[in-house]
C-alpha positions in Angstrom: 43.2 2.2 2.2 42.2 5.8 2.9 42.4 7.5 5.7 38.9 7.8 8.1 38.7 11.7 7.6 39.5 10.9 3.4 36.8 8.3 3.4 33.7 11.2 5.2 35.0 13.6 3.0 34.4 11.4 -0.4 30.5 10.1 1.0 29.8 14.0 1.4 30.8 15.1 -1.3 29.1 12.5 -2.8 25.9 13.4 -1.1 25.9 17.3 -1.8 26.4 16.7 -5.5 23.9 14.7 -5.9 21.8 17.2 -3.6 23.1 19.9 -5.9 21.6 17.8 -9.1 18.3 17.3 -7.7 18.0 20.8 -6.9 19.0 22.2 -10.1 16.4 19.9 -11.9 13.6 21.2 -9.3 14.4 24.6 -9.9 14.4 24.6 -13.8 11.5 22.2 -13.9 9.5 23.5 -11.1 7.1 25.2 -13.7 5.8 23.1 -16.7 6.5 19.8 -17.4 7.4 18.3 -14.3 4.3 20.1 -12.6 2.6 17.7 -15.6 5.0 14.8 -15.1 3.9 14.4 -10.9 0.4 14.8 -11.1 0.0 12.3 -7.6 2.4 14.0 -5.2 2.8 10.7 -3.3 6.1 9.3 -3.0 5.8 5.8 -1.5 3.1 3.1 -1.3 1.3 0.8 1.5 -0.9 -1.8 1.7 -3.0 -3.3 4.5 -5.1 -6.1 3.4 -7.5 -7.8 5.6 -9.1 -11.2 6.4 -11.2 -11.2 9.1 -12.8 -14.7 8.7 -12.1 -18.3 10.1 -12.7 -21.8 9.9 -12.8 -24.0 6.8 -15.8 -23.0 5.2 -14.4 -19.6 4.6 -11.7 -20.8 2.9 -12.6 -17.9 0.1 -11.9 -15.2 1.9 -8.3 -16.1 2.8 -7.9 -16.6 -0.6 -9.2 -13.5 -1.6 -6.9 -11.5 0.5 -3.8 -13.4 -0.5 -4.8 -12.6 -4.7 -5.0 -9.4 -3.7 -1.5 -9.5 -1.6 0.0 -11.4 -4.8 -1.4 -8.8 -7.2 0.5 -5.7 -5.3 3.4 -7.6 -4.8 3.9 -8.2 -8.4 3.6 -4.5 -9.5 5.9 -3.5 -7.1 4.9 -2.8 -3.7 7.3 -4.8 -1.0 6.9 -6.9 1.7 8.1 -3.9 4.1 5.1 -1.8 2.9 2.5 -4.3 3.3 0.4 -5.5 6.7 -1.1 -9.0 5.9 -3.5 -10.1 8.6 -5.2 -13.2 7.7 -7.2 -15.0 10.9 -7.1 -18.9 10.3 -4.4 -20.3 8.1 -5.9 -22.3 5.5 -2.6 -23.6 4.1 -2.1 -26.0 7.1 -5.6 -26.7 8.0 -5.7 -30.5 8.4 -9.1 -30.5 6.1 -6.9 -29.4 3.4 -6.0 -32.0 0.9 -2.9 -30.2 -0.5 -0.9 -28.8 2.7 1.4 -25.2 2.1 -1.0 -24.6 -0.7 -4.6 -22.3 -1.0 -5.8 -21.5 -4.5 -8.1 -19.3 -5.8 -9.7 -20.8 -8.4 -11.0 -24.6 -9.4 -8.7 -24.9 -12.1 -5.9 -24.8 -9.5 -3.2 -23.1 -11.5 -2.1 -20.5 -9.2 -1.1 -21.0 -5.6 -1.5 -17.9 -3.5 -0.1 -18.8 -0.6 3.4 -19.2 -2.9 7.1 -19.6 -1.2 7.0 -16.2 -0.1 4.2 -14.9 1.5 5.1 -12.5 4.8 1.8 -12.8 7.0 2.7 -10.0 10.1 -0.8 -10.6 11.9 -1.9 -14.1 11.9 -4.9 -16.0 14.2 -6.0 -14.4 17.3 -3.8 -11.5 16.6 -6.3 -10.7 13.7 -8.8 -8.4 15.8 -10.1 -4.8 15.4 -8.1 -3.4 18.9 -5.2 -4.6 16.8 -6.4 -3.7 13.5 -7.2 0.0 15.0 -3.7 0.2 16.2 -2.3 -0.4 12.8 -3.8 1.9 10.9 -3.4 4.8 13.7 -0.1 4.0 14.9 -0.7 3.4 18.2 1.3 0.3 18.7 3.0 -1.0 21.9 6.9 0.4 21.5 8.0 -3.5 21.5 6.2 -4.3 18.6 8.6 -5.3 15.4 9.0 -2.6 12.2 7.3 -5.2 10.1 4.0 -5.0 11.6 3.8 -1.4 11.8 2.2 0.9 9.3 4.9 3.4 8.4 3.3 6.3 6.6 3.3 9.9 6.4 2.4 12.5 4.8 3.5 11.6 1.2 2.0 7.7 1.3 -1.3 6.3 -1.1 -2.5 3.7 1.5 -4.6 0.7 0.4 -6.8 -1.1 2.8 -8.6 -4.0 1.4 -11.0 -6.0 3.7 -13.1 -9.1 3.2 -15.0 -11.3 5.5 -19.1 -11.6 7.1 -20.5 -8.4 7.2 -24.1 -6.8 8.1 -25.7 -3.1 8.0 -22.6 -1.0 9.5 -20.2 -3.8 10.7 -17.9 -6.4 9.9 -17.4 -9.3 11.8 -13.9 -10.7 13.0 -13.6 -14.2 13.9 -17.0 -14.5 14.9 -16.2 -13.0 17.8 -16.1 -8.9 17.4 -17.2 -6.3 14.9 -15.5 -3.2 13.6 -18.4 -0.6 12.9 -18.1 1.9 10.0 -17.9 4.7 12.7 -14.7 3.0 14.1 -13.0 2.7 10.7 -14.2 6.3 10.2 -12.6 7.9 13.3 -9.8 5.4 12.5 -9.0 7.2 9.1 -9.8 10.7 10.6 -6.5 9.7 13.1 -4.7 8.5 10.4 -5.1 12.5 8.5 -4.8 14.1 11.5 -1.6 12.5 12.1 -0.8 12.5 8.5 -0.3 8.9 8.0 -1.3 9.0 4.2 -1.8 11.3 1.5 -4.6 9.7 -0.2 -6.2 5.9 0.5 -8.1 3.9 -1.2 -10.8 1.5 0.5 -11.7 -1.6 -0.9 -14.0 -3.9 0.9 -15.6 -7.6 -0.6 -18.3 -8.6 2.3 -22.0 -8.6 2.8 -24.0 -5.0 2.6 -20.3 -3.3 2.4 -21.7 0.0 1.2 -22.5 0.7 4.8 -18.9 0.5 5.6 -18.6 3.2 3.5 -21.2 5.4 4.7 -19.4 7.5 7.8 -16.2 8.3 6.1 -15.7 12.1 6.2 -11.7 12.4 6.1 -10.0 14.2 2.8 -8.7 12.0 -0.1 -10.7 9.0 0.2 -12.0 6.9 -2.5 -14.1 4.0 -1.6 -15.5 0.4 -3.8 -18.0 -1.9 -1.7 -19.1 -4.8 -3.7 -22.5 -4.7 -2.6 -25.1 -2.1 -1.5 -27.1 -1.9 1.8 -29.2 -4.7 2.0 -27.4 -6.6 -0.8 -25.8 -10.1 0.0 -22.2 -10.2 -2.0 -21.9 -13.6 -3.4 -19.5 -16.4 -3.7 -17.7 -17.3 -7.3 -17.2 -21.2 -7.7 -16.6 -23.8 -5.7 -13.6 -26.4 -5.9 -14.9 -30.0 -5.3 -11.2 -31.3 -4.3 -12.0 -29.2 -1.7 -15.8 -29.0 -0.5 -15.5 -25.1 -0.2 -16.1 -21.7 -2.4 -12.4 -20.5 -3.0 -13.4 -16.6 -4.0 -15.8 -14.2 -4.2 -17.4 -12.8 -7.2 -16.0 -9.3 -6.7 -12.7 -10.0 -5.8 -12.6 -12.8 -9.0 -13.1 -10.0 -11.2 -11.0 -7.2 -9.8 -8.1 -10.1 -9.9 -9.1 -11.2 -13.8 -9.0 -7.0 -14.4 -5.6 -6.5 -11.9 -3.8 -9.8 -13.8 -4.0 -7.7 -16.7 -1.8 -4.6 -15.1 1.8 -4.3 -15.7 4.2 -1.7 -13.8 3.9 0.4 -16.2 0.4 0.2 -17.9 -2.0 3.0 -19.2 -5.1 1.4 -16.5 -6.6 4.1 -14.6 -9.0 3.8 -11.0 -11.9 4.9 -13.2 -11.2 2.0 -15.7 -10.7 -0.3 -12.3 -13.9 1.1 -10.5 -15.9 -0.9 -13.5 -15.4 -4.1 -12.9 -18.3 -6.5 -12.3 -20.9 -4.7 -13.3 -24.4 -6.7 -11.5 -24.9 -9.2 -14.5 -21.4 -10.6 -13.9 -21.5 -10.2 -9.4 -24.9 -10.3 -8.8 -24.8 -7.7 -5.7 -24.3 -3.8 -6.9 -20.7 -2.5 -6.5 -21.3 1.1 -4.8 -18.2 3.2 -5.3 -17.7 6.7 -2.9 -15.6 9.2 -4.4 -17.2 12.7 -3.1 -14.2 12.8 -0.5 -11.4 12.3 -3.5 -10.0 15.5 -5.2 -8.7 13.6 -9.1 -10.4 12.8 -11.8 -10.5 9.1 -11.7 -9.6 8.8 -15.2 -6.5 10.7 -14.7 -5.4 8.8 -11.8 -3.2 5.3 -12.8 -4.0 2.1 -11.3 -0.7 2.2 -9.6 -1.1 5.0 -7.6 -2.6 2.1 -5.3 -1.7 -0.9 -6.5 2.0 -0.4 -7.2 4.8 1.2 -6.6 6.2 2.8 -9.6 9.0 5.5 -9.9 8.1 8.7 -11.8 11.6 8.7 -13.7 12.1 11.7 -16.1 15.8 11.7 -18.3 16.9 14.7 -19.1 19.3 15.3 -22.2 20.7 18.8 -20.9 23.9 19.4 -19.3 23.9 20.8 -15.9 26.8 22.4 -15.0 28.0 23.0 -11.1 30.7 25.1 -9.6 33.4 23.4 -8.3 32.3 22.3 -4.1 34.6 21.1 -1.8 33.6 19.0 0.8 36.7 20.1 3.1 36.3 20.0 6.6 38.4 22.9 8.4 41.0 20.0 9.7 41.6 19.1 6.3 43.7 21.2 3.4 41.9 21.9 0.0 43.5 19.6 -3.0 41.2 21.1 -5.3 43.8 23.6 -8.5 40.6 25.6 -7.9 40.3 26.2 -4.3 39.9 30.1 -3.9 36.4 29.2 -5.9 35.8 26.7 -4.0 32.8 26.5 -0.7 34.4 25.3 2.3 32.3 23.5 5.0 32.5 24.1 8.1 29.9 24.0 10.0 29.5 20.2 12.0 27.5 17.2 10.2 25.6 14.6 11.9 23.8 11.3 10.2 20.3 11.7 10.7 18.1 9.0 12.6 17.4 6.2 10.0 13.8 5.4 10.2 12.4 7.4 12.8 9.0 5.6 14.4 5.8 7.4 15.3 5.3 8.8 18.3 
């Protein structure tokens, strides 16, 4: 077994050669083809989707969300990076005649709810106070890692949201309403503090172009599947169970998204198309004035995913010999008057630091 001192020495060096790699490539590839090969500058991906309805009858929207959560999960984005908040859990409503199940269509192939959905805000958590805290950060410090939003600077959020909406609101549970200005101001905190690097906003409810309206942060692109004064409609209904199980928006943004693999050639302008009014009845209303890409340029998985940009590289890179030596320690290395000797003291830094 080595010694404790042997064992340090081996993870550092470990560490700086692979720091010296990665900053090799940077600097050869810094100009040209990797300025061509990162075109989104993000590094990690989130997800926040949204159902702020209850009871029965609503059945559609929880099964909206939960395509939606299904879809991301299967190109890639994890459980860790995604807050689900879904107010009334249809799965064990006693009205349902398949328990642990919720489908979104008649022919009741799929079941969304699956063996491994993770919802982090569930019932009477589901309200805007709480919803506002999630998206700005400003949580109680007792609340768990896996219902905070951990962004930064380098993260493509998406927020999806579905539910009973009006002219510059959206209802929760009957009870409240988040107004556009809110979700606004909310995003504003959320650039100020630089909690994402570019979000996309995607909202399936009645008149949801005025939820679009007050937005005035950078990087923002924004779908509504209706316009101002513009009911969004339901898709089918499933007469095992009495109810609508999706909306026509949603319906076809899932028939477009099952269609999406990891590493497809869809773009947000090819996504942006879906439904057109013969097919959803209400007129999608897309914003993009706030967004800085071309949509046709940008791939579906900037949002939707969570792909690795991978590049391999056939050269040889070639490194002088380092030694991870600490001054306690003699140098092994045949080489050692060429070698670097560190000296100076190392400290692990603080694994997943939380916002303040």
């Amino acid at each position: 077994m080595a010694a404790p001192m042997e064992s340090e020495n081996i993870t550092l060096r470990l560490l700086y050669f692979v720091g010296f790699i990665l900053y090799g490539v940077s600097s050869k590839y810094s100009e040209g083809p990797a300025n061509e090969f990162f075109k989104s500058d993000h590094t990690n991906n989130w997800a926040v989707l949204v159902d702020t309805s209850r009871f029965w009858f609503n059945y559609r929207h929880v099964a909206n969300v939960l395509s939606i959560y299904r879809s991301v999960k299967r190109l890639g984005i994890p459980d860790s990076h995604i807050i689900l908040m879904v107010a009334d859990d249809m799965a064990c409503n006693p009205r349902n005649p398949r328990p642990a199940t919720v489908f979104n269509n008649a022919n009741q192939h799929i079941n969304v709810y699956g063996d491994d959905v993770e919802v982090d805000y569930r019932g009477y958590e589901v309200t805007v106070e709480n919803f506002i805290r999630v998206l700005t950060g400003r949580l109680p410090a007792s609340t768990p890692r896996s219902k905070r939003l951990l962004t930064d600077e380098r993260s493509n959020v998406l927020v999806y949201m579905t539910g009973h909406g009006g002219d510059g609101f959206l209802k929760f549970q009957d009870a409240e309403e988040v107004s556009n200005v809110e979700l606004a101001d909310a995003f504003e905190q959320m650039w100020q503090k630089r909690r994402y690097h570019e979000l996309f906003f995607m909202i399936d409810t009645c008149q949801a172009e005025s939820m679009l309206q007050k937005f005035y942060s950078p990087n923002i692109l924004g779908v509504a599947s209706s316009k101002i004064g513009e009911d969004s409609l339901s898709h089918h209904v499933d007469p095992a169970l009495g109810v609508y199980v999706i909306d026509r928006y949603t319906y076809h943004a899932l028939e477009f998204l099952e269609r999406v693999k990891p590493g497809g050639k869809q773009t947000m302008a090819d996504f942006l198309k879906v439904c057109p009014k013969h097919q959803c009845i209400s007129t999608v209303h897309v914003r993009q004035d706030l967004f800085k890409r071309n949509l046709a340029k940008v791939p579906l998985t900037d949002f939707f995913g969570s792909v690795r940009n991978v590049e391999i590289l056939m050269d040889t890179i070639h490194l002088k010999n380092i030694s991870m030596t600490s001054p306690q320690s003699s140098c092994r290395s045949e080489n050692c008057k060429d070698a670097h000797v560190l000296t100076q003291k190392l400290s692990y830094a603080e694994q997943f630091p939380l916002p303040v």
